[in-house]
C-alpha positions, 0 to 999 in steps of 0.5 A: 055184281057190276055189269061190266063183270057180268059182261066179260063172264058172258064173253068169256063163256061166249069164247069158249062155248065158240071154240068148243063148237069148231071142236065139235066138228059139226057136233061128231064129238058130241061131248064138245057140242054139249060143252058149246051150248052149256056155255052159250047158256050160261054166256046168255044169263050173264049177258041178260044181267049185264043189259039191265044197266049197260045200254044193249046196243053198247053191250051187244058192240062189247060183247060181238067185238070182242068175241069176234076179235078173240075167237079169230086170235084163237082161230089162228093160233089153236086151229090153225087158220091163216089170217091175212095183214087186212083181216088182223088190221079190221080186227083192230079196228073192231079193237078200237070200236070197243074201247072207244064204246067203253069209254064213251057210255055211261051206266043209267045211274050215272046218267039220272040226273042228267035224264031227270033235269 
């Protein structure tokens, strides 16, 4: 499976294992907390597979940023917390981090020959 997938199955998971965490309540709705940490368990075997060929630091980028920027959209939405102007324009520009990471990185495999010469 491409990294890139494995890297987007690992944030999902992150999102939701995140948001049934706030859920939880301090794990006082223990069925929540155990949904929490089953999906951070599987969000770190899909993160493990996505480093063997995305760099760490721009998988780890990926993966923060837009589990930051998704769990504040869900913040806002679902549980009910305010966001100012200047929180949602970092927000954007964490967007931007993101995409500009993307679509400056290469996987090893695209890189061998360059390495190699």
């Amino acid at each position: 499976m491409n990294a890139w997938i494995y890297l987007a199955i690992a944030i999902g998971f992150e999102i939701v294992g995140t948001s049934l965490l706030k859920a939880s309540n301090g794990f006082d709705r223990i069925w929540y907390g155990l949904g929490s940490i089953a999906c951070y368990w599987i969000c770190f075997i899909a993160l493990s597979y996505a480093f063997k060929s995305i760099p760490i630091g721009v998988a780890y980028a990926v993966w923060s940023g837009v589990g930051i920027a998704a769990i504040a959209v869900i913040g806002w939405f679902v549980f009910k917390q305010n966001m100012s102007a200047l929180q949602i324009g970092f927000m954007l520009m964490i967007l931007v981090g993101v995409i500009g990471l993307n679509l400056t990185t290469h996987s090893p495999t695209e890189n061998s020959s360059e390495e190699t010469a």
